[in-house]
N, C-alpha and C positions, 0 to 999 in steps of 0.2 A: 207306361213304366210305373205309374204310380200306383196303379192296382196289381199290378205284382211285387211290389215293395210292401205292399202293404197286405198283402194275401200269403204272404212269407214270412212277416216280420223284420222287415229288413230295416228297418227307419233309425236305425241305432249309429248309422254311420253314413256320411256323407255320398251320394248317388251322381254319375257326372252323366250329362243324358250326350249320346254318340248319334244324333238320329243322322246325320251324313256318313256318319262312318271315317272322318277324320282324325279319329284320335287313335281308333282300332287300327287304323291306315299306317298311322305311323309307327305303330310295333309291328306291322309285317303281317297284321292280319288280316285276312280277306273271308274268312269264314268262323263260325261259330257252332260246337262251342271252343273258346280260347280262352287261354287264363292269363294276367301277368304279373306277377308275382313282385314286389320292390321294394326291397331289402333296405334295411336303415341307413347305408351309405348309397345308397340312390340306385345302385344297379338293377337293371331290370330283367328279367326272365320270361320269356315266354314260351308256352307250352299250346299247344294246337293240339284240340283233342279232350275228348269225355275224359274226366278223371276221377270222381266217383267222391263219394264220401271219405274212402280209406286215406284212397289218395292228396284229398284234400287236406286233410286232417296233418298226414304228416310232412307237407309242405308249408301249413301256417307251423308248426311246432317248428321243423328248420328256418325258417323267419323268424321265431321268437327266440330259439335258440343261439340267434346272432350267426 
């Protein structure tokens, strides 16, 4: 994980490492790729499934959006 954090540039925000698969477990996921999304009152969303750049993009914008 740490060389593709770091082959990405991801090091800007905290990484929780999943290597059981315990944590992905508990939002209902069992395959990858998944996203979960969690909004500033704690709700969480998950989406199962490629989502792309576009995609991504206007999902973080509706998170910042409130």
């Amino acid at each position: 994980m740490a060389d593709f954090v770091d082959t990405f540039g991801l090091g800007s925000f905290p990484h929780a490492v999943d290597a059981d698969g315990e944590i992905w477990s508990g939002f209902g996921v069992f395959t990858q790729p998944s996203w979960a999304f969690v909004s500033a009152d704690g709700s969480v969303e998950v989406l199962l499934g490629a989502l792309g750049e576009a995609g991504l993009r206007d999902r973080i914008d509706d998170l910042l959006a409130g």
